[in-house]
N, C-alpha and C positions, 0 to 999 in steps of 0.2 A: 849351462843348458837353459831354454825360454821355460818361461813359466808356461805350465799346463793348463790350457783355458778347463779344464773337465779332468779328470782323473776318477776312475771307477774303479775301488779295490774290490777283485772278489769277482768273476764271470759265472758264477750260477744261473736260475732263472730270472731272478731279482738283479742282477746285476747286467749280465749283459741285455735283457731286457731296457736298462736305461741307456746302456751307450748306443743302442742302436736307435730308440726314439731320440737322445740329444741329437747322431751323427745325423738323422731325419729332418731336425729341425737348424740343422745349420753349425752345429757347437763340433772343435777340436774335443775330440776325445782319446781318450788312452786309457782301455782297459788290459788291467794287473791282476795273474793270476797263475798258480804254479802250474796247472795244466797246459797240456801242448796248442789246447782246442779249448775253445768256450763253452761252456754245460755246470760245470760247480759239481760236484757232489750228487747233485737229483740226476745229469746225466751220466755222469760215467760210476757213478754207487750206489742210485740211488732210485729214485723211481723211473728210471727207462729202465735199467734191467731187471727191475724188481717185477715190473707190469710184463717184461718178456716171459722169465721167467711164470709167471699166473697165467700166461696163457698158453704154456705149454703145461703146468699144472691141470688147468680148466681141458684142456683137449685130453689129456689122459685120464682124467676121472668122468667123463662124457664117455669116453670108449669103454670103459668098465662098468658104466652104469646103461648101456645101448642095446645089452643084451632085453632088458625090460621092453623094450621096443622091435622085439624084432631083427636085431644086427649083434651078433657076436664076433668076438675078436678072440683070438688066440695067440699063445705068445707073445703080449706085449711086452718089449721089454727097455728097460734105461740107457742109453749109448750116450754115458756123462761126459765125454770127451765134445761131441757131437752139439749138445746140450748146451754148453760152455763156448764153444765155436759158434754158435747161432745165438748166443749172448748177446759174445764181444761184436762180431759184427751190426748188431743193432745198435749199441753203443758209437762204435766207428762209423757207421753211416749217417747219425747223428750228429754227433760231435766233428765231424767232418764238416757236414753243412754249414752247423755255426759259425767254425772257421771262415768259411767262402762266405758267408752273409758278413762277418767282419771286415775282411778284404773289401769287397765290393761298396761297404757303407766309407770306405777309407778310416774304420777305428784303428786308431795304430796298439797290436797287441801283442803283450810284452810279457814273456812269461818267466814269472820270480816268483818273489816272495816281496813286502812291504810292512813297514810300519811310520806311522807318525813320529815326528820327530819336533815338531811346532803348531801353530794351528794355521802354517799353509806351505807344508814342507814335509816331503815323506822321505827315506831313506830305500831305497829300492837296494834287493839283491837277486841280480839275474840268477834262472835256473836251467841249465845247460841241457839240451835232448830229449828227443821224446819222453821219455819215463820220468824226466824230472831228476836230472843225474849233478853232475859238480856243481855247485853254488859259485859265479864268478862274483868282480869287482864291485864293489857296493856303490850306490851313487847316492847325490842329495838331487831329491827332484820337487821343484816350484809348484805349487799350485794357484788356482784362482777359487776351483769348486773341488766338491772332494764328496765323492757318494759312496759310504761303508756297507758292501755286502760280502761279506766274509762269513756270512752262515752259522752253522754251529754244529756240534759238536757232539758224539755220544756218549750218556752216560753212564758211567762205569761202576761197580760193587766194593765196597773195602772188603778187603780179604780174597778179593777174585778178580786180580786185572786182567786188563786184556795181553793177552799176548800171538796175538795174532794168527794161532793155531788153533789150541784145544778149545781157548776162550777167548768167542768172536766176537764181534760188533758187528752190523749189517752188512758194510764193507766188505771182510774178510768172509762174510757166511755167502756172499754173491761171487765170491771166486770158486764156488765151487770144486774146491783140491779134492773132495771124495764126497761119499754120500755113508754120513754115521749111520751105522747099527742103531743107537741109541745116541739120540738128542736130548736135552732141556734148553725152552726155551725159558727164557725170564724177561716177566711182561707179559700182556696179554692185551697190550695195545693196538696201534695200527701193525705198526712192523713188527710187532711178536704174531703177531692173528699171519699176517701175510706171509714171512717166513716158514711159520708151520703148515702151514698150506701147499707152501713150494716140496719142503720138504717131506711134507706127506704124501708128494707125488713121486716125488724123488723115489722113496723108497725108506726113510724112516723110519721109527717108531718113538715117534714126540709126548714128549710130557711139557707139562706148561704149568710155572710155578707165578704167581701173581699177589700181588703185596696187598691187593684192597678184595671187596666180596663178589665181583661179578668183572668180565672180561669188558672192556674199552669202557674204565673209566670216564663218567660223564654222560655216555653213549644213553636216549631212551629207552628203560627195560624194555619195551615192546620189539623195539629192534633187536637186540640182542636176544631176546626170547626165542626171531624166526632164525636169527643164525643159530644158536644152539641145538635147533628143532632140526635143522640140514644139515648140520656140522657134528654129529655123536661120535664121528670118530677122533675128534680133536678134544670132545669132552673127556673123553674116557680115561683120559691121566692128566688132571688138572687139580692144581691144588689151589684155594682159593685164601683171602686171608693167610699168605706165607710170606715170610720172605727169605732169602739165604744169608744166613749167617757168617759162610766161610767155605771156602772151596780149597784143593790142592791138586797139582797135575804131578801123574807119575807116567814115563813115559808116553802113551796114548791114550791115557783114562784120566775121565777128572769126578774126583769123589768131590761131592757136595753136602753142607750141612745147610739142612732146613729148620726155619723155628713158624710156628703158626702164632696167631695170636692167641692164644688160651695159654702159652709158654712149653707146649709140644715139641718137641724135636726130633727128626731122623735125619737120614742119609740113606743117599745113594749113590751109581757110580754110572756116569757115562764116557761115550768117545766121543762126543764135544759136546760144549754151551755156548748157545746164546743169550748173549745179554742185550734185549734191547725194552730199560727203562725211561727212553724220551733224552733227550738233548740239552746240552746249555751255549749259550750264547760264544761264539767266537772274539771274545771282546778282551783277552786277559793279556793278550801280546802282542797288542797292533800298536800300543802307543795312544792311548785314550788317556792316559793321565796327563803326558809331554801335551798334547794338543788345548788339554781344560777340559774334553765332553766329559759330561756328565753320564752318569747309567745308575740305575736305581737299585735296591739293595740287593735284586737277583742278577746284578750284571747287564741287562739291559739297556741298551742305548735311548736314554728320551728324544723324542723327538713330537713336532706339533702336526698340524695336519698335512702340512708339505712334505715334510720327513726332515723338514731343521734339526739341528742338533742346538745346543747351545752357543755354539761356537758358528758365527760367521762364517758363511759359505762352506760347510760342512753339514753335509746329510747322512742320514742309515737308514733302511730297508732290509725288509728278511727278516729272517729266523732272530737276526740280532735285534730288534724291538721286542722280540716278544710275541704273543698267542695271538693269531693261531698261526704256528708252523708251517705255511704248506707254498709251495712253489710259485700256485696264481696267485694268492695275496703278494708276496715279492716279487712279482714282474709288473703285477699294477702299481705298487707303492714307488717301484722303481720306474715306470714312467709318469707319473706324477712328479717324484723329485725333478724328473728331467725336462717336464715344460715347464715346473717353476725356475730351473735356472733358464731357460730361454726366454724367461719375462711372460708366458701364461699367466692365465688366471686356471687356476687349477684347486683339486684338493684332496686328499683323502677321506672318505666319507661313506663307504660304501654301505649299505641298508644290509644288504646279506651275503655273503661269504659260504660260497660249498666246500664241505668237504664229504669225502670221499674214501671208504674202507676197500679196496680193490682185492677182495676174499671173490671166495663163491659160495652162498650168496655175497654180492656186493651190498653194501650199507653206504645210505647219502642222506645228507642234511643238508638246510639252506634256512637260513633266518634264526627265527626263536625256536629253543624249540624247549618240548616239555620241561623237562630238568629245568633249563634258564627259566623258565616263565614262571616256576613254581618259587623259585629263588629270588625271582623280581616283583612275584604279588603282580604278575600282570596278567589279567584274565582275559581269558579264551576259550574257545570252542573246538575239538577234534571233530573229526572227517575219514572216516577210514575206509578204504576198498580192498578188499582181500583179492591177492589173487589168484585164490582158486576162483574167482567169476571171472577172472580174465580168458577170454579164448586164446590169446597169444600164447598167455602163462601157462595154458594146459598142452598147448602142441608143443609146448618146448621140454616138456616135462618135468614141470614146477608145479612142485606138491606145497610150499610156502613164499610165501610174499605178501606186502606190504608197501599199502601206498596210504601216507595221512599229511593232513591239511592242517594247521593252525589258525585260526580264523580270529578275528576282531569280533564278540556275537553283538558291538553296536552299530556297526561300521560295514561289516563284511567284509574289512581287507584279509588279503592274506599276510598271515606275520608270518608264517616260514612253515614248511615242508620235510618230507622224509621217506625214503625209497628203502626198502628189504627186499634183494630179489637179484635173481640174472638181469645184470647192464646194468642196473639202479645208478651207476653213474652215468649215465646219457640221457637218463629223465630232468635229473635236478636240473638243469640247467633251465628247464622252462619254468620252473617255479620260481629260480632267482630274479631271471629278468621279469616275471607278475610282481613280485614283491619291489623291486627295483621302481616298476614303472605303478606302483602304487595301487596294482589290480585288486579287484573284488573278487568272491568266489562266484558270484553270476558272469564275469569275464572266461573264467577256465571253464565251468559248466556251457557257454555259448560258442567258446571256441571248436569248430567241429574238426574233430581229430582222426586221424587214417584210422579204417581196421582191417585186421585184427592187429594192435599194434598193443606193445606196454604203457604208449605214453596216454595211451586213453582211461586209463587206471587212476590220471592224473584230474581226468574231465570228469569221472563218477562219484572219485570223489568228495568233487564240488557237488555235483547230482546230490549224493548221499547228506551234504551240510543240509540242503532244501530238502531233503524226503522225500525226494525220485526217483533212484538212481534204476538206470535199465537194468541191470543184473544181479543185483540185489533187492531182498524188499526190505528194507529197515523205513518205517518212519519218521520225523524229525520230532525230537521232543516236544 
């Protein structure tokens, strides 16, 4: 067989995000991936149905919270089959696409399984039918370039594996087989936060067990203070400083043993868990030793600002470098790699990185933010606009929100931002490209922004850094 000018393991967003800018710029490509259709994990497990799923969540607790306004509903009720079916098709219309964006870019896609076998030679073994069914003939296939997005992976409890039933993974908890009486989640992260949400529309009754003293890890207390303020019904059975010691499944019940940190223990007993305590890298069975790359002591593939590896003509992107996990950093990192192999001047370097908690309220970051700042000794100034002055936030019937600024107080740039509220993921994006393009807080304060809108939450306040802001009176120090 000719040697493969490109080879892309792994079609997530990181991944085929680069074969379709190399197929762009001119490069044979051939992207490897067990799925029928290109998406990785984030489409077909992961965040497309997970964001479906929140927004039939978000529409069903709108209808039970509507009677306050005026409009009452009776009889709502859950048609999980229904549910499920309006999923998968979002999934398939999706991952459809990608398909025909494949074809049409001519990436030749080839769906197996792979691992390294040298450092410019993979071992492919096809995967037969849509579902991913008989493993055929193995081959040896050539390379020139070699881009690793192979993702990763979740991770799981001693003494409570997964078994793909009682005790789920995100995965399994998005196929939706039924809707428990009684859940635990474990975690209280993004996907522990977002699954409980689903399932609390579902029809649940969620308990949420958490290893550290407050839910999303890292997350500014201020943020989490407004979700907690909106969110009481997800509080109400939350164990904080726990973690589980040990679980057993007996027919349809799985009893769990909980230890807190003072050395406390109980149990309890549900009809499933989830487990979703964060991920590790997909790097353990591709053949990373056979080829030389290197990964650091968390398994982590090093790589420089292109996404090199150590190993000539071999890159990685995604989840497998490392923090932050989240789909846009692996489709940017993934066409970076791929105008550096078409001889670009290119790099990875980005100023700030959003992320994004898709609850209701939603939670968004972009840049520095408190936590970091305080850990780096690097000073600054907050900026906050509540949004109860927002007139958007009060027609929509937002009783808490949160919009704040980080500010440079020599400089007056912005170092980064932070959204609590209905959409909060639709704002960040204009704070990243301010911070990107090295704006000041007299740039967002001047920019004149539509009303009644949320994103002007964003313009006040800048207003509020100077001691003006129209709908609040607070002075500047």
């Amino acid at each position: 067989m000719d040697k493969k000018q490109l080879i892309v393991l792994g079609a997530g967003p990181g991944g085929y995000a680069a074969a379709f800018q190399a197929a762009n710029l001119g490069i044979d490509v051939t992207l490897i991936d067990p799925k029928p259709d290109p998406g990785g994990v984030c489409l077909f497990h992961g965040c497309i149905p997970t964001k479906a799923l929140l927004h039939f969540a978000r529409i069903r607790e709108e209808a039970e919270h509507a009677g306050e306004w005026g409009l009452s509903f009776s009889g709502l009720k859950v048609d999980i089959d229904k549910v499920r079916g309006w999923k998968e098709s979002v999934v398939k219309q999706l991952t459809g696409g990608l398909g025909q964006l494949a074809r049409s870019r001519k990436v030749n896609y080839m769906q197996g399984k792979a691992r390294l076998t040298g450092s410019n030679s993979i071992e492919f073994t096809p995967v037969n039918g849509k579902k991913g069914g008989a493993e055929g003939e193995k081959q040896e296939i050539d390379f020139e370039n070699l881009i690793i997005a192979t993702g990763a992976a979740p991770g799981d409890i001693d003494g409570l594996p997964f078994d793909g039933d009682r005790v789920m993974n995100a995965e399994a908890a998005l196929e939706l087989k039924d809707i428990p009486k009684k859940l635990l989640v474990v975690g209280a992260g993004y996907i522990g936060l977002e699954m409980s949400v689903i399932y609390k529309a579902l029809g649940s009754d969620i308990t949420i067990a958490e290893f550290t003293s407050d839910i999303l890890p890292g997350t500014d207390a201020d943020l989490r203070e407004v979700f907690k303020k909106e969110r009481k019904d997800l509080m109400e059975k939350i164990m904080f400083s726990t973690k589980v010691s040990s679980g057993s499944v007996k027919g349809k019940k799985v009893t769990v043993e909980f230890e807190n940190t003072d050395g406390e223990k109980s149990s309890d007993t549900f009809d499933r868990v989830l487990v979703s305590i964060g991920g590790k890298p997909n790097t353990s069975a591709i053949g990373l030793e056979e080829a030389g790359v290197e990964t650091d002591d968390r398994g982590f593939v090093k790589v420089d600002l292109v996404r090199r590896t150590n190993v000539n003509g071999i890159y990685a992107i995604g989840d497998i470098t490392g923090q932050p996990m989240l789909a846009h950093k692996a489709s940017h990192e993934g066409r970076v790699a791929a105008e550096h192999i078409a001889g670009h001047k290119t790099a990875y370097e980005p100023k700030a990185i959003p992320a994004v908690v898709f609850t209701d309220p939603e939670i968004a970051w972009t840049g520095l933010t408190e936590t970091g700042a305080k850990e780096q000794g690097i000073e600054y100034e907050v900026a906050k606009f509540p949004w109860a002055a927002s007139g958007r936030a009060v027609t929509l019937g937002v009783k808490n929100g949160l919009t704040k600024l980080l500010i440079d107080p020599k400089t007056d740039r912005l170092l980064g931002a932070a959204m609590v509220g209905k959409d909060a993921g639709s704002l960040v994006s204009e704070a990243t490209l301010a911070i990107e393009m090295g704006a000041v807080a007299r740039d967002l304060e001047l920019t004149v922004h539509p009303h009644p809108t949320l994103s002007e939450t964003i313009m006040e306040a800048a207003e509020v850094y100077y001691g003006h802001a129209t709908h609040i009176h607070k002075r500047k120090k």
